[in-house]
C-alpha positions as CSV (number, residue, x, y, z in Angstrom):
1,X,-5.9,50.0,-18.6
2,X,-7.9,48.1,-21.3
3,X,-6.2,45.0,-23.1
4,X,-8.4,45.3,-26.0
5,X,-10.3,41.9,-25.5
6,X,-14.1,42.2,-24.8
7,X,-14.7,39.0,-22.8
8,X,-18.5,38.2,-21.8
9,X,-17.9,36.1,-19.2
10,X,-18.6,32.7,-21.0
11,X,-16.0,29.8,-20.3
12,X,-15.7,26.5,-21.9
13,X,-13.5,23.6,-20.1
14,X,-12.7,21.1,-22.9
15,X,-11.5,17.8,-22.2
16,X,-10.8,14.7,-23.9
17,X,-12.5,11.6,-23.4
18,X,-12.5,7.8,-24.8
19,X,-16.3,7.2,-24.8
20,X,-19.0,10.2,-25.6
21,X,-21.7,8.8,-24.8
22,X,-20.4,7.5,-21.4
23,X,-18.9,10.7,-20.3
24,X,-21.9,12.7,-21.4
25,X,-24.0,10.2,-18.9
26,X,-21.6,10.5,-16.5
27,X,-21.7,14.2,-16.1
28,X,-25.5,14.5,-16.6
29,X,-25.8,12.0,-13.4
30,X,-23.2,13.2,-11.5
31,X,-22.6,16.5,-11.5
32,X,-26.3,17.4,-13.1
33,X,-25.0,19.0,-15.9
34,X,-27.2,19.6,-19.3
35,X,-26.3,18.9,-22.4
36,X,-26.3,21.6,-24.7
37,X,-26.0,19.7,-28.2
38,X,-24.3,16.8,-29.5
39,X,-22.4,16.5,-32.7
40,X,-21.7,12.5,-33.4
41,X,-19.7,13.1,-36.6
42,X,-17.4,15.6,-35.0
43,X,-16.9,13.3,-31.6
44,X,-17.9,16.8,-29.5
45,X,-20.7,18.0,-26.8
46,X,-21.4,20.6,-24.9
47,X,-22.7,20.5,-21.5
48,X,-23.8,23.4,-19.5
49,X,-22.7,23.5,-15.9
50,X,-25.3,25.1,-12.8
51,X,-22.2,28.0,-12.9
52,X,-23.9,30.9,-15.2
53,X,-21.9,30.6,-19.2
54,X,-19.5,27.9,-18.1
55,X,-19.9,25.4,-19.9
56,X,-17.7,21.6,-20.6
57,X,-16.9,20.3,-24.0
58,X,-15.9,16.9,-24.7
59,X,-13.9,16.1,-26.9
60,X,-13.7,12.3,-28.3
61,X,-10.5,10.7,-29.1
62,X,-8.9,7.7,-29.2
63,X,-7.1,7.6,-26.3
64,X,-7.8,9.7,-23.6
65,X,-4.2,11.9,-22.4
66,X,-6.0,13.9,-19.1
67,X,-4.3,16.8,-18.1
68,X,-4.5,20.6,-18.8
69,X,-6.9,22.6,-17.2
70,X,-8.8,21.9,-14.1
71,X,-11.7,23.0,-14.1
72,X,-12.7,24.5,-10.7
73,X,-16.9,24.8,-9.3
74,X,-18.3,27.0,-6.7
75,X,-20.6,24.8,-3.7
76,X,-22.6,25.8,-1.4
77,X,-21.4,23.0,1.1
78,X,-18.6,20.8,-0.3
79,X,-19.2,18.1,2.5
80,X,-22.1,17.7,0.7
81,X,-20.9,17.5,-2.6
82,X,-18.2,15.0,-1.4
83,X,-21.1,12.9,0.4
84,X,-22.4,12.8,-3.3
85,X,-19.2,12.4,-5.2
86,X,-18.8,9.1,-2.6
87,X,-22.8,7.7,-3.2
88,X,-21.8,7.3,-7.0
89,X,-18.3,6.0,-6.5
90,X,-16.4,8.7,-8.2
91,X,-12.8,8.5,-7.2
92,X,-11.7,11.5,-4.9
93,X,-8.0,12.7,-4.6
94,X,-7.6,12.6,-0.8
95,X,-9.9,14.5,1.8
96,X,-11.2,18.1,1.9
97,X,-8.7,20.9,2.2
98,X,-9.3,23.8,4.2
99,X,-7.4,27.1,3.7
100,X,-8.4,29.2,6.6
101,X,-10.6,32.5,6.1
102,X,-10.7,31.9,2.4
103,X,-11.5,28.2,0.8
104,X,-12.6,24.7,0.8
105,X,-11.1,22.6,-2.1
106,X,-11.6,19.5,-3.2
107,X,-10.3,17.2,-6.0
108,X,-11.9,14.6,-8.3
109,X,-11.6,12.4,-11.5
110,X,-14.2,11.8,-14.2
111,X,-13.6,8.3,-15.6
112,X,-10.9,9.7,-18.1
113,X,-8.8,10.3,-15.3
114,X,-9.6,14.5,-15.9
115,X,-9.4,16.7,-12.5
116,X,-12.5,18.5,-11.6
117,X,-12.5,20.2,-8.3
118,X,-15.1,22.0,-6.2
119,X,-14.5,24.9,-3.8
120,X,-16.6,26.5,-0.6
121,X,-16.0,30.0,-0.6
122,X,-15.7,30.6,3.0
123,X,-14.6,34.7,3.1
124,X,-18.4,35.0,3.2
125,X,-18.9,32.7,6.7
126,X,-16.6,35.6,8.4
């Protein structure tokens, strides 16, 4: 059964933030993302994520309201990631969790407060 909608498996995560420029370092330093383009006058970017066509936007505002969607990565080796996440003092909510046979999750804030999380695929280590 077809719904009609032709996705193309692009996904944008917007989020607001209080400082552009800040959050723009923050995720080019951090997570490695690359920004795509800038638009001052509008208070928006675009930053392209290592994840093929998923991309964040960031939206300036005056006073930052996090919540919404959480946007969710694939890693490799999240012990890693979170050894990374610690070395540039980015606040982590709690330890890693484990769901048996299936995945690795972990939670974490930008400095607006926004969750991001990361996830280890482990069906694959069966």
């Amino acid at each position: 059964m077809t719904n009609g909608i032709n996705y193309d498996g692009g996904l944008t995560c917007s989020m607001p933030v209080s400082n552009l420029q800040a959050s723009i370092d923050w995720y080019q330093n951090i997570l490695g993302f690359k920004l795509l383009y800038q638009l001052d006058d509008m208070g928006w970017c675009e930053l392209a994520s290592p994840v093929a066509k998923v991309n964040v936007g960031l939206s300036q505002v005056e006073a930052a309201n996090p919540g919404g969607a959480t946007p969710t990565f694939g890693v490799t080796d999240i012990g890693a990631a979170k050894a990374e996440l610690e070395n540039n003092d980015v606040r982590i909510d709690g330890d890693i969790i484990t769901i048996e046979g299936m995945v690795k999750l972990l939670t974490f804030y930008d400095p607006d407060n926004n969750a991001l999380m990361f996830f280890q695929d482990l069906q694959g280590d069966q």
